[in-house]
C-alpha positions as CSV (number, residue, x, y, z in Angstrom):
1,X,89.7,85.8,-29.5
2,X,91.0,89.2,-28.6
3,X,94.6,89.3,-27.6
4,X,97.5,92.1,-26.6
5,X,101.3,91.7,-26.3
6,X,103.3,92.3,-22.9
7,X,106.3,94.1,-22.7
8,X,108.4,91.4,-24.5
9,X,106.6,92.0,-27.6
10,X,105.0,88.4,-27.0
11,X,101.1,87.9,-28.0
12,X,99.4,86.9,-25.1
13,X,95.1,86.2,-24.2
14,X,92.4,89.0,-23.4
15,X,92.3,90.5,-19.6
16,X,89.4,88.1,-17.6
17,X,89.0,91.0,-15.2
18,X,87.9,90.7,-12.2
19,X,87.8,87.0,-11.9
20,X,87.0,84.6,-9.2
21,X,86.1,81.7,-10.3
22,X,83.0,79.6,-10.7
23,X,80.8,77.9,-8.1
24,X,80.9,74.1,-7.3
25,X,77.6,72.6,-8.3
26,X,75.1,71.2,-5.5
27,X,72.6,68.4,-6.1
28,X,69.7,71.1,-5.8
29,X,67.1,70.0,-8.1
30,X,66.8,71.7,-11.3
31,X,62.9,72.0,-12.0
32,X,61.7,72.0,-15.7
33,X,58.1,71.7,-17.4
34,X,58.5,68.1,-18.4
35,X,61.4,66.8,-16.1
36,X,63.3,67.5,-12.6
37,X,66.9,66.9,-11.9
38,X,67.7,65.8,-8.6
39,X,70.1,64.0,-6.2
40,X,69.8,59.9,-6.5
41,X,67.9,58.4,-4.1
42,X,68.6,54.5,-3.9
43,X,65.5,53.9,-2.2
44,X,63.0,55.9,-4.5
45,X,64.7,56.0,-7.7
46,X,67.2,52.9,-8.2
47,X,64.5,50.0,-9.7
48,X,62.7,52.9,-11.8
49,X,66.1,53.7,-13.2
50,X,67.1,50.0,-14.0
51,X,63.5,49.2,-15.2
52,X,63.4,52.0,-17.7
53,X,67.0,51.6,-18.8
54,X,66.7,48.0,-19.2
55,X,64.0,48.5,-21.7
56,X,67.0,49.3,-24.3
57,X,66.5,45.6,-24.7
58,X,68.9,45.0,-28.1
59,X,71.7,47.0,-25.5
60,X,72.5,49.9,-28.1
61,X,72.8,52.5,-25.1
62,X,75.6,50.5,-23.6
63,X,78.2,50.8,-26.9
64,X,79.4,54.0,-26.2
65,X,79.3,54.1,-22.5
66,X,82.6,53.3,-19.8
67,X,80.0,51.1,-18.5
68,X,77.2,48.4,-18.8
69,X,75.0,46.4,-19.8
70,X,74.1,45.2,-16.4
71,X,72.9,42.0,-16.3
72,X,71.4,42.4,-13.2
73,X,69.5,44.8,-10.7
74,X,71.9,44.3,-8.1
75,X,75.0,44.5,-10.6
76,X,73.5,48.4,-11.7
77,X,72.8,49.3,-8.1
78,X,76.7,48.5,-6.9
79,X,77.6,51.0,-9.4
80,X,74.9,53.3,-8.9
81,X,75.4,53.6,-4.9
82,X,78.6,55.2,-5.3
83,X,77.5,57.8,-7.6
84,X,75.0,59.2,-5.2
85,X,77.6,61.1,-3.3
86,X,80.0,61.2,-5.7
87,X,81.1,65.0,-6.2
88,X,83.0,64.4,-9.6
89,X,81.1,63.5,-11.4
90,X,78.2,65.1,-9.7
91,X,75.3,62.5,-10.8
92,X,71.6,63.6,-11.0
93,X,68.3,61.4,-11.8
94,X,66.2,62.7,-14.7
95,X,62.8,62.6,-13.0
96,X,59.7,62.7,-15.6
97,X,57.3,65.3,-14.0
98,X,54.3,63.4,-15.2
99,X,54.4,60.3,-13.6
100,X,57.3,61.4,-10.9
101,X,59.4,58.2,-12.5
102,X,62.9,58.4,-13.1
103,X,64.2,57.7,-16.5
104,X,67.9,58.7,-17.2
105,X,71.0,60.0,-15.3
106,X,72.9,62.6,-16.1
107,X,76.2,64.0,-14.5
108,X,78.3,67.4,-14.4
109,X,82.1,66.1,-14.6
110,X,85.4,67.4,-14.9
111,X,84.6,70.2,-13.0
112,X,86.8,73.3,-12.5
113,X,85.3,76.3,-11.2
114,X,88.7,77.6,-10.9
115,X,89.2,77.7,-14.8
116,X,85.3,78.5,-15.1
117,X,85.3,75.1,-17.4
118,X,82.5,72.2,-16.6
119,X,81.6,69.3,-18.8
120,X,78.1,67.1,-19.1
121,X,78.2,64.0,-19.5
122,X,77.4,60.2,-18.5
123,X,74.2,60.9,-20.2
124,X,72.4,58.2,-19.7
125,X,68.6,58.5,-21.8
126,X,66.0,55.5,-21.4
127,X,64.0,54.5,-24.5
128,X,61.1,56.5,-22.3
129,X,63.6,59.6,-22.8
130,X,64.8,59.3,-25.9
131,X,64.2,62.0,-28.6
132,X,61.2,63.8,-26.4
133,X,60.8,67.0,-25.5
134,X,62.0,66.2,-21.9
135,X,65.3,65.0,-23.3
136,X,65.6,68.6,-24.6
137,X,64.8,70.2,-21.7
138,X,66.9,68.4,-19.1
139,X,70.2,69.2,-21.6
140,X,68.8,72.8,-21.3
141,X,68.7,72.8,-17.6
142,X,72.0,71.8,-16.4
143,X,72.9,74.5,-19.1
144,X,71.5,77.3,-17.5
145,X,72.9,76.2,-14.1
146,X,76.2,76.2,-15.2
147,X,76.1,79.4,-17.0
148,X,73.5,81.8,-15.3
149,X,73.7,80.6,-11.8
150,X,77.6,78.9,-11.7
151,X,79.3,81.2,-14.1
152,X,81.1,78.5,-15.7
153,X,83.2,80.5,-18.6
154,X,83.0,77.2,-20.7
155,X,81.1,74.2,-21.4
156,X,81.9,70.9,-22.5
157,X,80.8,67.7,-24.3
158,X,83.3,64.8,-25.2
159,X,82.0,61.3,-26.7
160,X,83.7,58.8,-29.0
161,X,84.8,60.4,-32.2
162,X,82.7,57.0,-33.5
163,X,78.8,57.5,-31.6
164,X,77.1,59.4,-34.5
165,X,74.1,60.0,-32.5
166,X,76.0,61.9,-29.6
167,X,78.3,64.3,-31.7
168,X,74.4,65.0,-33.5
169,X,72.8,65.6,-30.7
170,X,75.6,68.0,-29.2
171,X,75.6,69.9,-32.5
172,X,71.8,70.0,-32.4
173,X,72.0,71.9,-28.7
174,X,74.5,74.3,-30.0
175,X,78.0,73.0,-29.2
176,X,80.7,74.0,-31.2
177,X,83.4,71.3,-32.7
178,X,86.8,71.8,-31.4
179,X,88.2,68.9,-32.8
180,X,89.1,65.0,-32.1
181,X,91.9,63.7,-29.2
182,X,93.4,60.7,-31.3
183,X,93.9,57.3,-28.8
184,X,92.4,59.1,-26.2
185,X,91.1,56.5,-23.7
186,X,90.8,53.1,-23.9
187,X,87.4,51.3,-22.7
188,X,85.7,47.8,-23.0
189,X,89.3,46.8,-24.5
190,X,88.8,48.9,-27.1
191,X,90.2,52.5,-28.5
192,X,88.2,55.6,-28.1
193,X,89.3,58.9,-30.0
194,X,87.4,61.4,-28.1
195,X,85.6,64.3,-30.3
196,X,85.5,67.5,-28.1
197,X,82.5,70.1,-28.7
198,X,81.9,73.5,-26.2
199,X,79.8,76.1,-25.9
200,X,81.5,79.7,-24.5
201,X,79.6,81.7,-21.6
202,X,80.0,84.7,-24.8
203,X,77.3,82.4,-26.6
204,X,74.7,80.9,-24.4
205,X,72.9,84.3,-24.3
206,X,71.6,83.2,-28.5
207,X,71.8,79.3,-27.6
208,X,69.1,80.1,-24.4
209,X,67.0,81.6,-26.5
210,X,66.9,79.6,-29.2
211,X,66.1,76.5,-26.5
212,X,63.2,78.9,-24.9
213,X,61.5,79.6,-28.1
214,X,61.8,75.8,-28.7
215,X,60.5,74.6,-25.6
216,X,57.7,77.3,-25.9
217,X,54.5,75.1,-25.8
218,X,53.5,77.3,-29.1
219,X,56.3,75.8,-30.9
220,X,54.5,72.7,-30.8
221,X,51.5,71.5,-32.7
222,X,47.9,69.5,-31.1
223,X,50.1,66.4,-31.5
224,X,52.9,67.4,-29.9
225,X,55.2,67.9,-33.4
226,X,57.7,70.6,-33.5
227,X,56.9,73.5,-35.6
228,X,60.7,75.1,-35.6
229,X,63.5,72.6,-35.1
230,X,66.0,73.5,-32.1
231,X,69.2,73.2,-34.6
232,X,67.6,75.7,-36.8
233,X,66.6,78.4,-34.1
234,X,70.2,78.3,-32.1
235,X,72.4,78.2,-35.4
236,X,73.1,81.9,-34.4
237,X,74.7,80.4,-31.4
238,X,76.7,78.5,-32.9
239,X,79.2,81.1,-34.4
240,X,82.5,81.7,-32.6
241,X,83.7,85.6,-33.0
């Protein structure tokens, strides 16, 4: 990062000229190919969501999460009322576009428009999400909000320096590894060190169109197998200056 002195002689951080900060997020839907991203609805989207995420029926989606398993319908929809107008974090239903059933949550969190910094997270994938194209492209969607229509400076991804699968899949959409907060939280009576990954508004640019060009239905074969894999076309994004 580019830096100057002041008149002490001291080092000090690049000029952000002109800054203003970033916009809040809205629950306006966010409208992909495969999926949409919208505001909860209890009423339309509350049993779909417990019916496709109770389907993780060995209850591996739960180890890494502050909350769950719920061992009931009515146990997942107290804690899913509150989130619907919750404005931090700022929840949204995965909708698949297909079938118009909702099959994950996702939620924007930490949010500081006044730093330009926002982080995803509560990610919350059914079995019928998992490792699909629609997974891809949801991730890819609140990106672009935040960047191109928010002007968010920075974003994040934090998960336990332990979940294997999560600190893949954030180097698979192009986050950069900043490093691991030792005895960060504590959750389910248990320690968490929290690994922190980010992707800088100087980067997205490379890292949108390496998701495009993946998401491009010619990147995929008659049976629906990737021809290019995401990691390999957004590795240019990946590079700090």
């Amino acid at each position: 990062m580019l830096q100057s002195e002041n008149e002490f002689g001291q080092p000090i951080g690049e000029e952000v000229p002109n800054w203003s900060g970033a916009r809040y997020p809205t629950h306006a839907p966010m409208e992909g190919r495969h999926c949409r991203l919208a505001k909860i609805d209890m009423d339309k989207h509350s049993k779909q969501l417990f019916d496709s995420l109770v389907e993780d029926q060995d209850g591996k989606l739960w180890t890494y999460m502050m909350q769950g398993p719920f061992k009931s319908e009515q146990e997942f929809n107290d804690w899913l009322t509150p989130k619907c107008e919750s404005t931090d974090p700022l929840f949204y239903v995965i909708v698949e576009r297909a079938n118009n059933e909702a099959v994950g949550l996702a939620s924007y969190l930490r949010i500081q428009p006044e730093h330009g910094v926002i982080e995803v997270g509560n990610i919350m994938f059914s079995p019928k999400l998992q490792k699909t194209s629609m997974a891809t492209e949801c991730m890819f969607l609140m990106m672009k909000r935040a960047f191109d229509e928010l002007g968010y400076r920075r974003y994040e991804w934090k998960c336990d320096a332990l979940n294997a699968p999560s600190r893949r899949a954030a180097l698979r959409f192009g986050f950069h590894y900043d490093g691991t907060f030792e005895q960060a939280v504590i959750y389910k009576g248990r320690n968490r060190d929290t690994a922190w990954y980010s992707i800088l508004d100087k980067n997205w640019p490379n890292i949108e169109k390496g998701f495009l060009n993946w998401l491009s239905s010619e990147n995929f074969d008659e049976h629906g197998i990737q021809r290019q894999k995401l990691s390999a076309l957004i590795n240019v994004g990946k590079e700090r200056d």
